[in-house]
C-alpha positions in Angstrom: 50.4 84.9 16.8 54.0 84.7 17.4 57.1 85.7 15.1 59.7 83.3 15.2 61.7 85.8 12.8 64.5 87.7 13.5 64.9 91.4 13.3 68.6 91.1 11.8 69.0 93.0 8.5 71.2 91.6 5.9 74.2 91.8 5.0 73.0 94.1 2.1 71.5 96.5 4.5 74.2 96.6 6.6 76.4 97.6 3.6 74.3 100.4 3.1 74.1 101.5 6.6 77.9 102.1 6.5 79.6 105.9 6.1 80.6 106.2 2.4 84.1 106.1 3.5 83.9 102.7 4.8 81.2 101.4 2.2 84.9 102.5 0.0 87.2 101.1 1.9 85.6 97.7 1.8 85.1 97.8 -1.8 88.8 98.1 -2.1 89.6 95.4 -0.1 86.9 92.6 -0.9 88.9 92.3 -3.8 92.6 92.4 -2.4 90.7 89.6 -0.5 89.4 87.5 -2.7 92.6 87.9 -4.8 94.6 86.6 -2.6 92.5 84.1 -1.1 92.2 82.4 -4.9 96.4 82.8 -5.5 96.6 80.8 -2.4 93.8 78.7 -3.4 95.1 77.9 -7.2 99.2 77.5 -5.9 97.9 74.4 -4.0 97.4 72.6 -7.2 99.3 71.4 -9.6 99.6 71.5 -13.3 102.0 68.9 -14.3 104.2 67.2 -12.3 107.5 65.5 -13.8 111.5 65.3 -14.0 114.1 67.0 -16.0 117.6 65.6 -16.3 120.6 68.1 -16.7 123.9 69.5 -15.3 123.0 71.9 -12.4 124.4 75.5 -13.5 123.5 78.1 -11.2 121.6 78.2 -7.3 121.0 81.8 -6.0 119.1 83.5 -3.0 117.0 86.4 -4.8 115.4 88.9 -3.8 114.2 92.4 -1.8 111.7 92.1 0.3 110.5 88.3 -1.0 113.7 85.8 -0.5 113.6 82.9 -2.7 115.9 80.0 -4.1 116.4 80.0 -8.1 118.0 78.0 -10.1 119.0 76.8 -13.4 119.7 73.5 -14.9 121.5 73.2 -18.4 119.9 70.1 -20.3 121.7 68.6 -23.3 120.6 69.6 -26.8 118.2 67.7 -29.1 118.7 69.0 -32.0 122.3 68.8 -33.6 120.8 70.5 -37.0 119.2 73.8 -37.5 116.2 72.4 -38.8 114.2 72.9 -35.6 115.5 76.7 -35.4 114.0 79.6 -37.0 116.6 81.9 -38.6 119.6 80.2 -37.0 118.9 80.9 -33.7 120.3 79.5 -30.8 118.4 76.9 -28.7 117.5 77.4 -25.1 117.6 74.0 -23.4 117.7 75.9 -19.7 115.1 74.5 -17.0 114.6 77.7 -14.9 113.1 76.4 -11.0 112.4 77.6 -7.6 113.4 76.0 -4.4 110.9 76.4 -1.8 111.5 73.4 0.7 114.4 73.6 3.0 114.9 69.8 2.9 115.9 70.0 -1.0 117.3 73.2 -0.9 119.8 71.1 1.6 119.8 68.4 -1.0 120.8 70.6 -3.5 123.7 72.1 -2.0 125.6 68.9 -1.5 125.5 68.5 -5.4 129.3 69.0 -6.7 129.8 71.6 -9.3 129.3 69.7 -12.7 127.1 66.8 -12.0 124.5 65.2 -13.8 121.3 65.7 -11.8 118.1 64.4 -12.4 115.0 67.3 -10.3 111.2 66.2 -9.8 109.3 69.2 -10.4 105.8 70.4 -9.7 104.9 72.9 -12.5 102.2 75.3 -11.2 100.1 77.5 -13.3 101.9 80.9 -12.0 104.4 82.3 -9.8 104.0 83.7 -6.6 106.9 86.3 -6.1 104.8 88.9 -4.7 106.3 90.4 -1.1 103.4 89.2 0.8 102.9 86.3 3.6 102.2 82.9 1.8 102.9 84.4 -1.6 106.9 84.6 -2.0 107.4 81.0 -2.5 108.9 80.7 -5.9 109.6 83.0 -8.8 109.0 80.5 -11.6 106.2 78.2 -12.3 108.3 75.4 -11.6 109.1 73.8 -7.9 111.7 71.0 -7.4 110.2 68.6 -5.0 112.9 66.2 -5.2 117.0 65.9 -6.2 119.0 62.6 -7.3 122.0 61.8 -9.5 121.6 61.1 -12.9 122.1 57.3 -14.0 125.6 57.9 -15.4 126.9 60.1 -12.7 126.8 58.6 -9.0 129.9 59.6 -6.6 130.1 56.9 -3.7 128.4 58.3 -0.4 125.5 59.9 -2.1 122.3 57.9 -2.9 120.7 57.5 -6.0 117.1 57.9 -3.7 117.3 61.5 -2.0 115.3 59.6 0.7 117.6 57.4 1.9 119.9 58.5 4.4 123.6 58.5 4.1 
């Protein structure tokens, strides 16, 4: 009678056969692992996906070790009375983004100061700002995917279509 089984021993068994510093140091890192396998994982979907219409009021490079472009985009007010506020207080119609392609980061330089922009957005469930490879993408949840001028504000030479060339 023949065995057509193999003498391998399981993965289980090889765990066990391990010194107890290694059997520690991969217990450590299975789940830096899986961690960051399922940030990666979860950044490749998206939440919602829309546009936001404003005046763009501030692009910066941030960082230390994780380089990103922020910005900030002032959108009118709703609300002329104070009936939406609690206790007076000011409302915060700011759309806080990051920039991760280069193509719109481009596009989003040759805006002129004080121009009504309208920004497609990807809203993802998190940010990824941590100072690791494929994880310093964007410090908000929110990545523009796309830049044109607002309906009432189009300066000659620039396209209403990001798309089409100049």
């Amino acid at each position: 009678m023949s065995s057509t089984s193999t003498n391998t021993p399981s993965l289980f068994h090889r765990f066990w056969a391990l010194s107890w510093k290694m059997k520690l140091l991969s217990l450590a890192l299975v789940p830096v692992v899986l961690l960051y396998a399922g940030a990666l994982l979860l950044s490749l979907f998206n939440y919602a996906v829309g546009e936001r219409t404003g005046v763009l009021s501030k692009i910066s490079t941030k960082g230390v070790a994780c380089w990103t472009m922020e910005g900030e985009l002032a959108q009118p007010s709703f609300s002329k009375s104070g009936a939406l506020r609690s206790g007076n207080a000011p409302i915060d119609n700011t759309f806080y983004f990051s920039v991760p392609n280069p193509n719109v980061r481009d596009q989003l330089a040759a805006v002129p100061p004080g121009a009504s922009v309208s920004l497609q957005y990807e809203q993802k469930l998190f940010a990824l700002d941590l100072p690791l490879p494929l994880l310093c993408r964007r410090r908000t949840q929110y990545e523009i995917t796309g830049v044109r001028f607002a309906p009432a504000y189009q300066p000659e030479g620039f396209p209403v279509n990001p798309n089409e060339p100049r």
